[in-house]
GUKE-291079 format. One record per residue (C-alpha): x, y, z; residue in one letter. Coordinates in steps of 0.5 Angstrom, whole numbers, plus 500, padded with zeros to 3 digits. Layout:
# residues N
XYZa;...
END
This chain:
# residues 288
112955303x;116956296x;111962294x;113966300x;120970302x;121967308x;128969309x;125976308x;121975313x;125972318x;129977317x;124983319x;121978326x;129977328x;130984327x;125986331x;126982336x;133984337x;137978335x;141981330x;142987327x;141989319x;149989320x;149982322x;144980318x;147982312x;154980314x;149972314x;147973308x;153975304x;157970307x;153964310x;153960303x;161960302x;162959309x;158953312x;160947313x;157940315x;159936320x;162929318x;159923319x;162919324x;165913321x;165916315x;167912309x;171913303x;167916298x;166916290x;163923286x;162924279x;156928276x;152924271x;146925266x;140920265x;135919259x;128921261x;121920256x;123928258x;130929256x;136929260x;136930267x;144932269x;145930277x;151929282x;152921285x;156920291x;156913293x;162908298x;169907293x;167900295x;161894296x;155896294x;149901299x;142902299x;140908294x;138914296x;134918291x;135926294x;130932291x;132939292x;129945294x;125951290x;133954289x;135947285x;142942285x;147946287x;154946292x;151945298x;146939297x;152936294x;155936300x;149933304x;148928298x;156927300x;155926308x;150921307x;153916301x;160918307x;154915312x;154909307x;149910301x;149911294x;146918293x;143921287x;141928287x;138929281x;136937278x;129937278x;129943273x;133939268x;127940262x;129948263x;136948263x;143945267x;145946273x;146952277x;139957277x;142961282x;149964282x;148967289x;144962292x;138962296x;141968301x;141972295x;136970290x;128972292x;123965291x;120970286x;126969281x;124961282x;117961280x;117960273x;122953273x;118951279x;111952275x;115947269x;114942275x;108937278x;106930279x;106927274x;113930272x;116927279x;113921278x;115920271x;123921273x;122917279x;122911274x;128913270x;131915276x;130909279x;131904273x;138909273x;140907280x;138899279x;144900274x;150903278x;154897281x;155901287x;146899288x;145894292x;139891289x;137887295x;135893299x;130898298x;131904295x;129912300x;128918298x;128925301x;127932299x;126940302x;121944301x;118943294x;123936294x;118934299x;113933296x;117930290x;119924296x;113922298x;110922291x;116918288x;114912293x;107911288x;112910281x;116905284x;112902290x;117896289x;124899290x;122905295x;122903302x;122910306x;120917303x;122924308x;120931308x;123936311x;120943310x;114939305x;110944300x;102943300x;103936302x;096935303x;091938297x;084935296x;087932289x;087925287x;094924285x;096929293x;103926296x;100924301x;095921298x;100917293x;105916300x;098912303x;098908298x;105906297x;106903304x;114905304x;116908311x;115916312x;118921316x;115929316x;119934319x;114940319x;116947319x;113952325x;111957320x;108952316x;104948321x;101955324x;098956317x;095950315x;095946323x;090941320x;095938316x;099935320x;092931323x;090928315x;096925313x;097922321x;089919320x;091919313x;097914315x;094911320x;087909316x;093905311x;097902317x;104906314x;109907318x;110915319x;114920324x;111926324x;114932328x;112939328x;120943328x;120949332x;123953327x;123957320x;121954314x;128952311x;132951317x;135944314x;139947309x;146949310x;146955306x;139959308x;139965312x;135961317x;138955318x;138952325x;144947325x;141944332x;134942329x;137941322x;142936326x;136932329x;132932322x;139929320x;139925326x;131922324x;133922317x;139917318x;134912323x;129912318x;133910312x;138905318x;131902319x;127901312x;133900307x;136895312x;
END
């Protein structure tokens, strides 16, 4: 999860199993984040990208949307892993408004500072260095920029009030997803996430727990590593779901944690494709 050096470790495993040498890794890791380029939506449509601030109770959160230059599209809310808003969530928030919505992906760590916290991306910055912006975070912060976000998104003529709201995030933004649904149970219609942290706790306000109550339309995408050190987690959210009738897809992906990400060492570009693939059926599905 966001409190162990996953790519440290995938390095070490791939090494010894002789899939690639410290040379290849090193050449991976120095160029991964500026070379990697995601494959264009099919019938992609012309899109709009600005960078936007919205007022919160907490200060002013600064954000990227991207939304269709014409008509209006189902709004999507994009929560970023633990290395925060950077180029290439931009570039997936703008694959998805190319795929027709109105994307915002918002800088989780804005009560700190702006955008950017690590200037040689993820391959390049240990998870340690990012501890102390992810402990400014909890559940009650998502759930109070959920609703500012929200009311922001309701605002933008490119949102199709009609339609409900989705919501998605990687890693610690996993779990800010399916805590959102429980801030605005009347706008959000589906929640996803990829590579989620401690989505299940024993806490009252746990994400599972909030998502069950919300009813919006989930899709969980667990990471191998992940499922090996809490097998049991996957069990309580679909008896969890099941018990509250909410519709959920949950999938164990035989791959690494962060394997979604363009820009990681480890990213899986076959597997990251079939996360996309679901994410893009779930949103077709409950944001119709």
């Amino acid at each position: 999860m966001c409190d162990r050096d996953h790519f440290e470790e995938d390095r070490k495993e791939r090494e010894a199993l002789g899939l690639v040498t410290r040379r290849q890794t090193g050449a991976m890791l120095g160029g991964l984040a500026m070379a990697m380029l995601l494959p264009r939506a099919a019938n992609a449509v012309t899109v709009v990208e600005s960078e936007v601030s919205i007022k919160t109770p907490d200060g002013t959160c600064d954000a990227y949307f991207v939304h269709p230059s014409s008509g209006t599209a189902p709004a999507v809310l994009f929560w970023p892993d633990i290395f925060g808003l950077r180029p290439a969530l931009r570039q997936m928030g703008k694959r998805l408004a190319e795929s027709g919505y109105s994307v915002l992906v918002v800088n989780s760590y804005y009560r700190v500072k702006k955008a950017p916290f690590a200037p040689t991306g993820p391959a390049g910055t240990p998870f340690k260095d990012m501890m102390p912006l992810f402990q400014t975070l909890s559940a009650k912060t998502d759930l109070t920029d959920t609703k500012a976000f929200v009311a922001w998104l309701d605002q933008q003529p490119s949102v199709a009030k009609n339609r409900k709201i989705g919501t998605h995030g990687y890693c610690m933004g996993g779990t800010s997803a399916l805590r959102a649904t429980a801030a605005a149970p009347d706008r959000i219609g589906a929640a996803a996430s990829f590579h989620g942290y401690k989505l299940v706790t024993a806490d009252a306000d746990s994400a599972h727990t909030l998502a069950a109550g919300a009813k919006a339309a989930l899709l969980i995408a667990i990471a191998a590593g992940d499922d090996a050190q809490a097998p049991d987690e996957k069990n309580v959210m679909k008896d969890t779901f099941a018990k509250a009738k909410v519709p959920a897809e949950i999938e164990v992906y035989a791959a690494p944690h962060g394997w979604c990400l363009p820009d990681f060492p480890i990213y899986n570009e076959a597997l990251a494709e079939k996360a996309w693939s679901r994410l893009l059926a779930l949103y077709s599905k409950a944001l119709a």
